[in-house]
Backbone as a printed PyTorch tensor [residue, N CA C, xyz], in Angstrom:
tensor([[[ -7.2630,  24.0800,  -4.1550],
         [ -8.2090,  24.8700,  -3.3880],
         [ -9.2960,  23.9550,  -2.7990]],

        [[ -9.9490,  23.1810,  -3.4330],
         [-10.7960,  22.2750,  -3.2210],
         [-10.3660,  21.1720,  -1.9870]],

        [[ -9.2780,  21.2010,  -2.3620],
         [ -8.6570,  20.0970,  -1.4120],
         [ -8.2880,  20.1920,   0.1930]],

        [[ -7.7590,  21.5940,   0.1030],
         [ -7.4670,  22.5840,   1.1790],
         [ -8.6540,  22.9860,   1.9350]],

        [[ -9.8290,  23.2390,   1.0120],
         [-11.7670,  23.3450,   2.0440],
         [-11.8430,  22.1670,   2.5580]],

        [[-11.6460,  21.2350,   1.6170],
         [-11.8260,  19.5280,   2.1330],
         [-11.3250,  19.4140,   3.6640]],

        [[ -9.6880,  19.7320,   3.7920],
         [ -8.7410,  19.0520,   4.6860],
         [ -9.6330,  20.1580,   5.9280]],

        [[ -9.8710,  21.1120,   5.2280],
         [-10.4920,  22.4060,   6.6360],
         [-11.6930,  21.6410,   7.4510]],

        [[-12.5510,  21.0790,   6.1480],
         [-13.7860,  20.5300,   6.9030],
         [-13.9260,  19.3800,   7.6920]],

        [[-12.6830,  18.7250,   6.7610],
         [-12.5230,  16.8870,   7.8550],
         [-12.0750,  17.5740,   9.0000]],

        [[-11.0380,  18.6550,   9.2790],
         [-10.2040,  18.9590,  10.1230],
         [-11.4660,  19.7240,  11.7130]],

        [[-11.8930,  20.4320,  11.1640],
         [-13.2920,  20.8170,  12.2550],
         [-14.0300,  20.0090,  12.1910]],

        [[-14.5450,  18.8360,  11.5900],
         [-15.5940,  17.5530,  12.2330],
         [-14.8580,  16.5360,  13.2670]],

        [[-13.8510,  16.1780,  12.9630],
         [-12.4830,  15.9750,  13.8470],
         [-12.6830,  16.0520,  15.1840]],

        [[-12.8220,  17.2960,  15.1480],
         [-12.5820,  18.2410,  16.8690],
         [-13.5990,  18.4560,  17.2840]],

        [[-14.7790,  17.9140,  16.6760],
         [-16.2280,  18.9650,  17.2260],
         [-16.1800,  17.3830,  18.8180]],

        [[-17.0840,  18.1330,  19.7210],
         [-16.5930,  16.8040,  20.8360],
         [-18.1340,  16.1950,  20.8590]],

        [[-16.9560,  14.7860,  21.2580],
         [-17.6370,  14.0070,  21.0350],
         [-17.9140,  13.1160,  22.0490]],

        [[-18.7150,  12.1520,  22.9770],
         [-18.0700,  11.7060,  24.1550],
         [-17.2370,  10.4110,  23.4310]],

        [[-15.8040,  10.6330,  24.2000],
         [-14.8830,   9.7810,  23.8440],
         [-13.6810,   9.5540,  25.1430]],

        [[-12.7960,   8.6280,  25.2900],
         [-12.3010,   8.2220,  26.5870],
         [-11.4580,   9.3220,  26.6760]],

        [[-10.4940,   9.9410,  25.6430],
         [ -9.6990,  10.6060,  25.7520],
         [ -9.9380,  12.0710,  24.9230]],

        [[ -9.0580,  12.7590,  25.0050],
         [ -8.7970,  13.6330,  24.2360],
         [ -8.9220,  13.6210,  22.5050]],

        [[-10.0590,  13.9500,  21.7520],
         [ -9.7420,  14.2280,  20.6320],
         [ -8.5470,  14.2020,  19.5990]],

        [[ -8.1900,  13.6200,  18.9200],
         [ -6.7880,  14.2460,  17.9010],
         [ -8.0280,  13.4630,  16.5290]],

        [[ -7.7790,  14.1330,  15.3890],
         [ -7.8490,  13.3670,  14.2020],
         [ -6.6350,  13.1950,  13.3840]],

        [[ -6.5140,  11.8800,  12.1760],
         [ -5.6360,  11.7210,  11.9340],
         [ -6.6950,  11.6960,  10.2430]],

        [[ -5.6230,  12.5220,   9.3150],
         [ -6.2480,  12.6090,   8.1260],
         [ -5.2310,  12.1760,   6.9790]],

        [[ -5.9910,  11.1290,   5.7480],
         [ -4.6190,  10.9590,   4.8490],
         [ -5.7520,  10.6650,   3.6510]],

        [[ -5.0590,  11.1640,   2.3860],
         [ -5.2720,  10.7550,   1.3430],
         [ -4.2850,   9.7070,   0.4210]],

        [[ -4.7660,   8.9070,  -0.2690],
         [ -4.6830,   7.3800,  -0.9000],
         [ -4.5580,   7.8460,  -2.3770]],

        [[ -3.9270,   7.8250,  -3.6020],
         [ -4.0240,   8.0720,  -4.9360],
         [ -4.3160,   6.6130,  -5.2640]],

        [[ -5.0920,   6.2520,  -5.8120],
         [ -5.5890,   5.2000,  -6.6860],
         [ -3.9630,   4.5960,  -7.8900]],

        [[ -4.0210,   2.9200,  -7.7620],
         [ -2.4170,   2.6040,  -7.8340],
         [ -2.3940,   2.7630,  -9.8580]],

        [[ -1.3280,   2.9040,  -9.7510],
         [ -0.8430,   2.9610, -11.1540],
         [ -1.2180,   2.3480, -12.4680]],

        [[ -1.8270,   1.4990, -12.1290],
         [ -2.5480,   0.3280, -12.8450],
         [ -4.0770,   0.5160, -13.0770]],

        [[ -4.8090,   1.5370, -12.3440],
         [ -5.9410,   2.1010, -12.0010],
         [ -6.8900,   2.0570, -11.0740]],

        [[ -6.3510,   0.9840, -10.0030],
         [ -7.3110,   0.4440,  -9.0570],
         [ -7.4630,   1.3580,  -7.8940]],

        [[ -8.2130,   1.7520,  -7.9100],
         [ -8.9530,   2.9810,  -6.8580],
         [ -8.6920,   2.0350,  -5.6520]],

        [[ -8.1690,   3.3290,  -4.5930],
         [ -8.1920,   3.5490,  -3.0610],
         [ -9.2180,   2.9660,  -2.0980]],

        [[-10.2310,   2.9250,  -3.0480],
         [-11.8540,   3.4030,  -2.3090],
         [-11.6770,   1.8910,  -1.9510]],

        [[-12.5360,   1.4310,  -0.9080],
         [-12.7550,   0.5890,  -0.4850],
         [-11.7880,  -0.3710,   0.4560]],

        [[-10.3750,   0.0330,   0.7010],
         [ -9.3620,   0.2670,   1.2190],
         [ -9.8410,  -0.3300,   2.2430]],

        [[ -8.6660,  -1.2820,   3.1370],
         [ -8.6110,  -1.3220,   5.0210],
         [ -7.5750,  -0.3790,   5.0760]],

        [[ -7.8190,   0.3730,   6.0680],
         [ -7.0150,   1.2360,   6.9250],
         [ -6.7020,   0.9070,   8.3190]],

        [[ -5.4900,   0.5510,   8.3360],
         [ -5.1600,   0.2400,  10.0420],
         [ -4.2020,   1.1870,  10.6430]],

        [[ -4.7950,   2.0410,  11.7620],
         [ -3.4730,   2.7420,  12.3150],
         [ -3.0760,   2.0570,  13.7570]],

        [[ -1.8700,   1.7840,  13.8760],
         [ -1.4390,   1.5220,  14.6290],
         [ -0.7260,   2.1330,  15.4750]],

        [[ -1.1760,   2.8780,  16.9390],
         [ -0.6980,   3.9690,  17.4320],
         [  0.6840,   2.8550,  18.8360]],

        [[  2.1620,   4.1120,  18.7980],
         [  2.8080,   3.9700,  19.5150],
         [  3.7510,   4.6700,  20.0930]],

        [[  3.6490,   4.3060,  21.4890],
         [  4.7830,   4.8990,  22.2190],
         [  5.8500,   4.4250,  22.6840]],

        [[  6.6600,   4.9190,  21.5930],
         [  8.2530,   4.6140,  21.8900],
         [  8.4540,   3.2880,  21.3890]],

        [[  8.2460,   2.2790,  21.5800],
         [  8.1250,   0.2350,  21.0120],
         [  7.0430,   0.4100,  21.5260]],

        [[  6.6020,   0.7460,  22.4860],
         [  4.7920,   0.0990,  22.2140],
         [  3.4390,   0.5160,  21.6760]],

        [[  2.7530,  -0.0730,  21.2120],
         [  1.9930,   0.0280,  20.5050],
         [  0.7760,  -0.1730,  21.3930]],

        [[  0.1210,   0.5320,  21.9080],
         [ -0.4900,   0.6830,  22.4730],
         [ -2.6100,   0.8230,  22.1160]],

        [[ -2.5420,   0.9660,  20.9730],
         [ -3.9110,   1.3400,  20.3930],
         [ -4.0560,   1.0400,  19.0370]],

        [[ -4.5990,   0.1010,  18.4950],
         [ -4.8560,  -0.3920,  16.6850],
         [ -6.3750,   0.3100,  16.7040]],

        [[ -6.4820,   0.6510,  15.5120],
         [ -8.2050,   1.3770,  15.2510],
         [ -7.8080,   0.9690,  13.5530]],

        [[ -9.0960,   0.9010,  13.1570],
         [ -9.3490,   0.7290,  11.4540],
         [-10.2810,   1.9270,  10.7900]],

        [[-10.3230,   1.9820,   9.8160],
         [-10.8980,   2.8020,   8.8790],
         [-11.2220,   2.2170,   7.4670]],

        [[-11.9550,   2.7520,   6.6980],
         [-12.2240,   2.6150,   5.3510],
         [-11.8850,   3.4930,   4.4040]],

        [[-11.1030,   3.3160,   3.3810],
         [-11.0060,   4.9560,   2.5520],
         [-12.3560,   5.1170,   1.4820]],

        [[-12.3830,   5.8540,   1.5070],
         [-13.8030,   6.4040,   1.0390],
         [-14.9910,   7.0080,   1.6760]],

        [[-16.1740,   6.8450,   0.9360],
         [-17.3450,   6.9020,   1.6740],
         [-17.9460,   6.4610,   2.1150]],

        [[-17.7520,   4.7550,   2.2240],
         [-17.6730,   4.3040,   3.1650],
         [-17.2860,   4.0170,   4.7650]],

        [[-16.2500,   5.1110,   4.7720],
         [-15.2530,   5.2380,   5.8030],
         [-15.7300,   6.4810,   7.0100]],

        [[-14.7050,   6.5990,   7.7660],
         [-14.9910,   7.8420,   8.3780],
         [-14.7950,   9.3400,   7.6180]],

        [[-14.0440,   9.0210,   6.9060],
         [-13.9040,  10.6160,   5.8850],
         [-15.3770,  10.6990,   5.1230]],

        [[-16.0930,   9.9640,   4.7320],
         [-17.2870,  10.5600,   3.7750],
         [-16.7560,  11.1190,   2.4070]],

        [[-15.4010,  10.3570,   2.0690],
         [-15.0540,  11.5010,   0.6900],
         [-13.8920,  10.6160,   0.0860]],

        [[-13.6240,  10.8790,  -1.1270],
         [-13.5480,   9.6890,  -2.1420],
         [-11.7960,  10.3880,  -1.6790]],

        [[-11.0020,   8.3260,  -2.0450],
         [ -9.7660,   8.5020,  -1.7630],
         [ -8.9280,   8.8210,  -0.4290]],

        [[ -9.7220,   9.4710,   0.6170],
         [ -9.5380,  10.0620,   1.7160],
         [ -9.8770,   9.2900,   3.1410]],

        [[ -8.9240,   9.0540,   4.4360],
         [ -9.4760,   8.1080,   5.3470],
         [ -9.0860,   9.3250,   6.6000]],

        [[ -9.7230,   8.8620,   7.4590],
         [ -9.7750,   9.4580,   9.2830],
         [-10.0130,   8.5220,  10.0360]],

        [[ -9.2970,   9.0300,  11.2370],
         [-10.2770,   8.2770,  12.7030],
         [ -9.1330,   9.9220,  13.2930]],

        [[-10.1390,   9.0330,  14.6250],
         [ -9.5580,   9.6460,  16.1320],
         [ -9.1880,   8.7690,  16.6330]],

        [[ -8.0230,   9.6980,  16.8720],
         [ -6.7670,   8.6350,  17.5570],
         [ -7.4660,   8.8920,  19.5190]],

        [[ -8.6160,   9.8930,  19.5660],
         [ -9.1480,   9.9860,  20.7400],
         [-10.0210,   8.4000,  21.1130]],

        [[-10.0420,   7.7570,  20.4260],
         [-11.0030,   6.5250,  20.4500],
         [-10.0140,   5.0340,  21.2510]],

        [[ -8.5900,   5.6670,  21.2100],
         [ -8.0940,   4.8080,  21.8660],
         [ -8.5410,   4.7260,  23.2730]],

        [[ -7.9940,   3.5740,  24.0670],
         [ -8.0500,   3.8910,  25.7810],
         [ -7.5410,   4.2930,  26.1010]],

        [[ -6.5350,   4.1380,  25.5560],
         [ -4.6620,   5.1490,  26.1600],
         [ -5.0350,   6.4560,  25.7160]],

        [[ -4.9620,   7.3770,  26.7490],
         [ -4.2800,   8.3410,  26.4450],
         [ -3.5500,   8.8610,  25.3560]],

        [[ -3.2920,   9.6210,  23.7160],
         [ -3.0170,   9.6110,  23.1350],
         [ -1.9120,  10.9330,  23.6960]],

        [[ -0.6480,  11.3020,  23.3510],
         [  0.1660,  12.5690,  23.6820],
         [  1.2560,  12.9000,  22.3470]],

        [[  1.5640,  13.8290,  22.4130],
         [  2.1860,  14.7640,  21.1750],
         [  3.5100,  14.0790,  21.3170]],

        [[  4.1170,  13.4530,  19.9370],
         [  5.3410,  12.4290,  19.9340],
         [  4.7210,  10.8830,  19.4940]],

        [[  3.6970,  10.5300,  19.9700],
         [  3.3280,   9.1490,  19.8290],
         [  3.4430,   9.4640,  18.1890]],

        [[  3.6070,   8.2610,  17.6340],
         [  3.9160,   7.7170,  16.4350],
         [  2.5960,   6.8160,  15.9030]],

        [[  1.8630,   7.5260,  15.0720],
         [  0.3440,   6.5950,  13.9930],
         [  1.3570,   5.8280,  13.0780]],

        [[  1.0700,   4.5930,  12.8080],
         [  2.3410,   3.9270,  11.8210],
         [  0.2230,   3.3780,  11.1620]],

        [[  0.2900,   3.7840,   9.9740],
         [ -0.7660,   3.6430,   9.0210],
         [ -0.6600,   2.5950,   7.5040]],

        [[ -1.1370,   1.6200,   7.7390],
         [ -1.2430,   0.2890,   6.4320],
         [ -2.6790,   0.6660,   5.6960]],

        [[ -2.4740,   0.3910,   4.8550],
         [ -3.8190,   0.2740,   3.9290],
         [ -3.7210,  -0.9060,   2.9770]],

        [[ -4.4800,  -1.6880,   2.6840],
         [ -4.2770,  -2.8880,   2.1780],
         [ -5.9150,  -3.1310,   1.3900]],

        [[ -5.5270,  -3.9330,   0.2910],
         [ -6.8640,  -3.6760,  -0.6590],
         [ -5.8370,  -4.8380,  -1.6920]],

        [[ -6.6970,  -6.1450,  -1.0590],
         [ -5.9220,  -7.2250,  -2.1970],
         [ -4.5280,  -7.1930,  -2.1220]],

        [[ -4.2480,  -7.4580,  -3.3690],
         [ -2.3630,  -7.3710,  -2.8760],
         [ -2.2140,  -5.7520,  -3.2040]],

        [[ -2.8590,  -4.8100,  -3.1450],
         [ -2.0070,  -3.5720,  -3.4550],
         [ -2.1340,  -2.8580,  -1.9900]],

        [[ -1.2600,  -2.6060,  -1.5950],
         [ -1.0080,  -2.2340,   0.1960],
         [ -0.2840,  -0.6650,  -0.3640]],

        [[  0.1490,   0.0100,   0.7420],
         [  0.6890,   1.2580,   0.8040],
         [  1.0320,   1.3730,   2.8770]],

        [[  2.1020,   1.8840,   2.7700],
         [  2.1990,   2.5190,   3.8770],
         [  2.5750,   4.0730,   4.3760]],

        [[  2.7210,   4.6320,   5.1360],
         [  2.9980,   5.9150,   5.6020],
         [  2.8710,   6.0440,   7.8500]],

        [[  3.2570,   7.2870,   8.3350],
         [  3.4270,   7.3600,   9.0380],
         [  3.1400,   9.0060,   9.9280]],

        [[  2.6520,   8.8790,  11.1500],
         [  2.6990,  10.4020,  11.3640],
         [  2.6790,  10.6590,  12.5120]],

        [[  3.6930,  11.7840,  12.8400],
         [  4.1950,  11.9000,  14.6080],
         [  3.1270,  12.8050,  14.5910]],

        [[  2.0230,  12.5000,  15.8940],
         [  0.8000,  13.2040,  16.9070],
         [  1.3750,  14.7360,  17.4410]],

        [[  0.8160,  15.3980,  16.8240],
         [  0.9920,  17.1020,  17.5660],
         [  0.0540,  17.7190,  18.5970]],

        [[  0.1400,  18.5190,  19.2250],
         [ -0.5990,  19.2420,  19.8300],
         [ -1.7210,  19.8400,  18.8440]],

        [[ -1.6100,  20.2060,  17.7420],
         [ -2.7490,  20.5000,  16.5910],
         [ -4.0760,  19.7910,  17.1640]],

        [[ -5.1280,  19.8560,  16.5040],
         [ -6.3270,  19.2300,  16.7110],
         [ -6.3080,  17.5900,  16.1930]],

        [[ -5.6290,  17.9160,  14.6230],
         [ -5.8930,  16.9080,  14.0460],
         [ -4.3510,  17.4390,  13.3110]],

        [[ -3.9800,  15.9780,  12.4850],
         [ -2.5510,  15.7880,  11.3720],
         [ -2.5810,  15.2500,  10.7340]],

        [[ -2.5600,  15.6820,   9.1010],
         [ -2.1430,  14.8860,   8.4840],
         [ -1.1430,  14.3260,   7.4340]],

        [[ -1.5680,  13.1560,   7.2730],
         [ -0.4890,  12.1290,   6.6130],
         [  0.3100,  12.9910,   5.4590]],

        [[  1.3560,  12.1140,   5.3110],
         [  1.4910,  12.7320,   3.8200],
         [  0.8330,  11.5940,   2.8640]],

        [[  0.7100,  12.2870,   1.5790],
         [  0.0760,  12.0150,   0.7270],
         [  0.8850,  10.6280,  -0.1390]],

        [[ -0.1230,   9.5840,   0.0020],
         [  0.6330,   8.0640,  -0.4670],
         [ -0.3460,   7.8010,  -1.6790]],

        [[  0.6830,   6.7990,  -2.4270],
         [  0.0590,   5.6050,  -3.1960],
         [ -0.4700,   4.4470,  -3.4480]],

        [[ -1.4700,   3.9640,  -3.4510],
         [ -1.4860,   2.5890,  -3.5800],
         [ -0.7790,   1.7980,  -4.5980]],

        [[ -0.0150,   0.8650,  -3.9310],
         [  1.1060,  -0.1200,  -5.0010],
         [ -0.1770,  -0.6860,  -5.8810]],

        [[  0.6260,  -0.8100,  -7.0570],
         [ -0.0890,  -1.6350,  -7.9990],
         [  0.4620,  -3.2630,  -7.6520]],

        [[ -0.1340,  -4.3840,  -8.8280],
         [ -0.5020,  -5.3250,  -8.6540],
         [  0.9590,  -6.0170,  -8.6110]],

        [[  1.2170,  -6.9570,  -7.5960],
         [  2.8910,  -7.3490,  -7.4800],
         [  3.3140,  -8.3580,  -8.9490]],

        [[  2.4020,  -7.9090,  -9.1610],
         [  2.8190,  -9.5560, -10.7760],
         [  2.5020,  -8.2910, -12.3890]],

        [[  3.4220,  -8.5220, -12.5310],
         [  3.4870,  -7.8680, -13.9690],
         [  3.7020,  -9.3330, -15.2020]],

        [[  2.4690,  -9.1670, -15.8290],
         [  2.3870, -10.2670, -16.8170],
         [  3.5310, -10.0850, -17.8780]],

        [[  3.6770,  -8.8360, -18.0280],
         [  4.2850,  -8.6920, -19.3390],
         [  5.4470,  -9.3070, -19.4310]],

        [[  6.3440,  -8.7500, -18.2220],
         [  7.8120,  -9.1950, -17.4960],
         [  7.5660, -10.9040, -17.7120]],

        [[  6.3330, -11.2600, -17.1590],
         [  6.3430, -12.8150, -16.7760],
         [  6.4650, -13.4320, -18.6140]],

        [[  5.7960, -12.9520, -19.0550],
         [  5.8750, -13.6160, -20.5080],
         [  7.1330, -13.2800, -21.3810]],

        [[  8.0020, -12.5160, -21.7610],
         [  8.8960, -12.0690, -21.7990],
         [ 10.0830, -13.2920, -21.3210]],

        [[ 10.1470, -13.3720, -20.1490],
         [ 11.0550, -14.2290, -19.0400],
         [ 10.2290, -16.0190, -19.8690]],

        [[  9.3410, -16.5190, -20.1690],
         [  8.9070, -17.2780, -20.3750],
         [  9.5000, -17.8980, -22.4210]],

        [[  9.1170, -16.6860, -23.2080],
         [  9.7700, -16.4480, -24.5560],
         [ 11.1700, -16.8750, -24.5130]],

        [[ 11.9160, -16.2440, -23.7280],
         [ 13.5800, -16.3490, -23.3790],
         [ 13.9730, -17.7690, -22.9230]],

        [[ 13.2430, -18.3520, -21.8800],
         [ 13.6280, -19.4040, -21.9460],
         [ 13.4340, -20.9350, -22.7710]],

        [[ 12.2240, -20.7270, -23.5380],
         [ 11.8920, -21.5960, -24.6500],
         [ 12.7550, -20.8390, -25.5750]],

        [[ 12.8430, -19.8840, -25.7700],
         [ 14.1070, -19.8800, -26.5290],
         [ 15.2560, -20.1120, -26.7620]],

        [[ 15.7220, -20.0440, -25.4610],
         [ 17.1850, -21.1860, -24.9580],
         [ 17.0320, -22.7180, -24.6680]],

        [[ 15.9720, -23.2790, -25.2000],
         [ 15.5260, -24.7170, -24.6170],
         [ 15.5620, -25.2590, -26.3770]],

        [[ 15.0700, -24.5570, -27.0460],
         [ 15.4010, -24.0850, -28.8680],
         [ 16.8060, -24.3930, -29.0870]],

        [[ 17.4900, -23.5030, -28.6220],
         [ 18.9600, -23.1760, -29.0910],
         [ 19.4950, -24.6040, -28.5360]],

        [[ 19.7400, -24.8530, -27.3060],
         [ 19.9950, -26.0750, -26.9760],
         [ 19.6430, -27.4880, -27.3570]],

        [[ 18.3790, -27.5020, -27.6990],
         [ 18.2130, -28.5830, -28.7400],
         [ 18.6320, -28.8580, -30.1590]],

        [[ 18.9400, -27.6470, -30.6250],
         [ 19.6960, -27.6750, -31.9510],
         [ 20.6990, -27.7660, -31.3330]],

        [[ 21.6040, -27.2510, -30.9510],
         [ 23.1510, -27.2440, -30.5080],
         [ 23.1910, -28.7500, -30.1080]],

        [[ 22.3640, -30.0330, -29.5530],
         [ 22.7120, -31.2520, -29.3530],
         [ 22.1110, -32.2010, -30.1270]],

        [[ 21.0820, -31.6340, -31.5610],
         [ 21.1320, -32.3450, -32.3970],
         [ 22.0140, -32.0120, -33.5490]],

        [[ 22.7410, -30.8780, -33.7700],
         [ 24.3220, -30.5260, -34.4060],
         [ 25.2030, -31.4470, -34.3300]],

        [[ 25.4510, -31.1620, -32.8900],
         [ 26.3590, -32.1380, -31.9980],
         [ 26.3680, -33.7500, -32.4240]],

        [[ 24.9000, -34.1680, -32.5750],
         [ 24.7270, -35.6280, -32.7150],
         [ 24.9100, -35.8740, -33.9750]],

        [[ 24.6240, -35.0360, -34.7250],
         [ 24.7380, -35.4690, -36.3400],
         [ 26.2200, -35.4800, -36.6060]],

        [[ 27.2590, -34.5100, -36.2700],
         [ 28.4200, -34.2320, -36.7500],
         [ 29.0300, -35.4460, -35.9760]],

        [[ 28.7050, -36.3230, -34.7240],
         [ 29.4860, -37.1200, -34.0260],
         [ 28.8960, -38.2820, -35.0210]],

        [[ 27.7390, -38.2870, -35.3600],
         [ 27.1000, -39.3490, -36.7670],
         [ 27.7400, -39.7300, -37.8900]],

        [[ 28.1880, -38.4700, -38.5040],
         [ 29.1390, -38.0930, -39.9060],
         [ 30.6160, -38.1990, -39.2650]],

        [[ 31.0370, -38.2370, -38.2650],
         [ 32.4000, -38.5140, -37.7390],
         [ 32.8270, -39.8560, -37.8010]],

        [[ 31.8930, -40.8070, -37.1450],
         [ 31.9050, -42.1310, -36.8580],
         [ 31.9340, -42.9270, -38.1880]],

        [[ 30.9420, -42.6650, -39.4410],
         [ 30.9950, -42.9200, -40.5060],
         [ 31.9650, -42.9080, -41.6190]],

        [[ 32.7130, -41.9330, -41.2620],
         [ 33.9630, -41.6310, -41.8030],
         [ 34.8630, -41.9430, -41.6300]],

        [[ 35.3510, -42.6470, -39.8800],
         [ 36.1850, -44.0320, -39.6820],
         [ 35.8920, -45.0460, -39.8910]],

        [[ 34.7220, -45.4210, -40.6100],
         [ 34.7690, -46.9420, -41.1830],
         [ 35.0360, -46.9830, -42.1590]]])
C-alpha cells in the first residue's frame, strides 16, 4: 500500500510541467539493497535511451535521497530532459553501479505519463572469501599429499637400492 501512494506520488511530480525541450515522460525504478547488505542508496544510475541501435540520449540519477526520487532505494529522471524527442517504443536500457555491485534492467517508453521499471537487485560483492579459502585449503592439501607420495616414493626407492647390495 505504501509503495503503491509512493509510485502515485513520484508518478504526478513526474508530469507536473516543467520547462523542458521535450515532452515529459518519467521513468521510475526501485533497487533492493544486495544480498550481502549493501544498500542501493547512493547508487549511479545511468539510463541510456534508444531508438532502434541508437542511442540517442544518456541522463544519470542517484538512488536515494540524494537523487531525483527523494526516497530511499528508489531512482527517476525524465526521459523529457533529453534533446531528442523521446516516443512510445524507444527502449531506457538502465545500469546502476555502486563499487563492484552493478544491477541492470530495462523499459519500453509508453504513451503513459511516466513507467516503471521492474523491480531489480543489486549484485552483491563478485569475490566470495569463503569459496576463495576453501579452494586455497584444497590445494595445500594436495601440495601435502604430494609431498608425502614423493617422500614414500624416495624412501622405498632408498630401501630398494639397499637391498641390492
Amino acid at each position: 500500500m505504501k509503495r503503491g501512494i509512493l509510485l502515485f506520488i513520484l508518478m504526478i511530480l513526474m508530469v507536473l510541467p516543467v520547462v523542458s525541450a521535450s515532452l515529459q515522460h518519467g521513468i521510475l525504478g526501485y533497487v533492493q539493497s544486495a544480498e550481502d547488505g549493501t544498500s542501493s542508496n547512493g547508487a549511479v544510475v545511468t539510463f541510456n535511451v534508444f531508438r532502434g541501435t541508437e542511442n540517442y540520449c544518456n541522463l544519470n540519477d542517484i538512488i536515494g535521497k540524494n537523487g531525483n526520487s527523494k526516497k530511499s532505494n528508489w531512482y527517476a529522471q525524465d526521459i523529457g530532459n533529453c534533446e531528442t524527442n523521446w516516443q512510445p517504443g524507444d527502449i531506457v536500457q538502465i545500469n546502476i553501479a555502486k563499487g563492484s555491485r552493478n544491477a541492470s534492467t530495462s523499459v519500453t517508453l509508453t504513451e503513459n505519463g511516466s513507467d516503471q521499471a521492474p523491480d531489480i537487485r543489486l549484485s552483491s560483492s563478485g569475490i566470495n572469501y569463503f569459496v576463495i579459502i576453501i579452494v586455497v585449503l584444497v590445494i595445500i592439501l594436495l601440495i601435502i599429499l604430494i609431498i608425502c607420495f614423493l617422500k614414500r616414493k624416495q624412501k622405498f626407492k632408498n630401501e630398494k637400492g639397499l637391498k641390492e647390495k
